[in-house]
N, C-alpha and C positions, 0 to 999 in steps of 0.2 A: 501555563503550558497546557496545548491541547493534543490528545490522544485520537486520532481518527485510527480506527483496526477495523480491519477488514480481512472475513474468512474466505477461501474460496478453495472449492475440492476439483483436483485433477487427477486424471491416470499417471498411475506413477510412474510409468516414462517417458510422462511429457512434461516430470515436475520440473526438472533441471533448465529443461526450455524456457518453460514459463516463466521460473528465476529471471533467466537471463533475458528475456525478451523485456520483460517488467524491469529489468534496469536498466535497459537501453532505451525503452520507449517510454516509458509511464515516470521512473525517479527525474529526467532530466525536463519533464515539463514542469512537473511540482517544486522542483528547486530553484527553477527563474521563477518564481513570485516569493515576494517577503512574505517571510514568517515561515517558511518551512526550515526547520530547525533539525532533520534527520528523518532516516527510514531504518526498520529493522525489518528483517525477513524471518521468520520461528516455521521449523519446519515440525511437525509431531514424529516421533520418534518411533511411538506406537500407533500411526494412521500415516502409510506415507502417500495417501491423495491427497492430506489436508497441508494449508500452506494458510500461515497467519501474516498478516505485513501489519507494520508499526508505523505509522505515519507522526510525527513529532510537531506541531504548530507552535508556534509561538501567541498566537491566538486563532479565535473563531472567525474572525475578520479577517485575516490571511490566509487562510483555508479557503474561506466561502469568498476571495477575491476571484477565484480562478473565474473564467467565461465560461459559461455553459456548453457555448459553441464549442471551445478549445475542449474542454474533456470530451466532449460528443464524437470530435474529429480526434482524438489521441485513442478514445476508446476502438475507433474504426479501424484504424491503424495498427493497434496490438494485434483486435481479432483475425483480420486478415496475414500478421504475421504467425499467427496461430494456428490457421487455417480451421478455428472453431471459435464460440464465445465459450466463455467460461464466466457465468452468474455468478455475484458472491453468495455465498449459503449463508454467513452474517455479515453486516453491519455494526458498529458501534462508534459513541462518541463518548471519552471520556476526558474530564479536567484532573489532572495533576494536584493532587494539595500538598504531599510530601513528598523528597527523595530519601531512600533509604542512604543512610551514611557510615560510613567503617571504622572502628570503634578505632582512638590513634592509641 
């Protein structure tokens, strides 16, 4: 399992937008390619411009199948439904080695 997160800071009343534009445009392209395995959205509690997404792979190779072109063209599409870009402030890639489990 692979972890792609990605930070990105908004005005805070245009976080709820951004939400929702991000799942109407951005989750439904990444979930037609194999190996996307889930999204999570973490909002900070104590920063409410900052917005974390969880992107779940099933590998590195299903991740990195998308076209260049299609994220180039999906990325154009959000920002104009945004009517701004919005930069991520991080990046990250991370591998899975364990899940936490509940004790029975």
């Amino acid at each position: 399992m692979l972890i792609e997160w990605l930070k990105v800071k908004v005005p805070p009343e245009m976080r709820e937008q951004y939400i929702q534009k991000d799942d109407e445009i951005w989750t439904p392209l990444l979930s037609s390619y194999p190996g996307f395995a889930g999204k999570e959205v973490w909002i900070n509690p104590h920063d409410p411009t900052e917005i974390v997404m969880v992107i779940h792979w099933e590998s590195r190779e299903g991740w990195k199948s998308i076209p260049v072109e299609k994220l180039q063209e999906t990325d154009r599409q959000f920002t104009a439904a945004m009517g701004q870009p919005f930069p991520f402030a991080e990046e990250g890639e991370y591998q899975v080695r364990k899940f936490m489990q509940r004790p029975t």
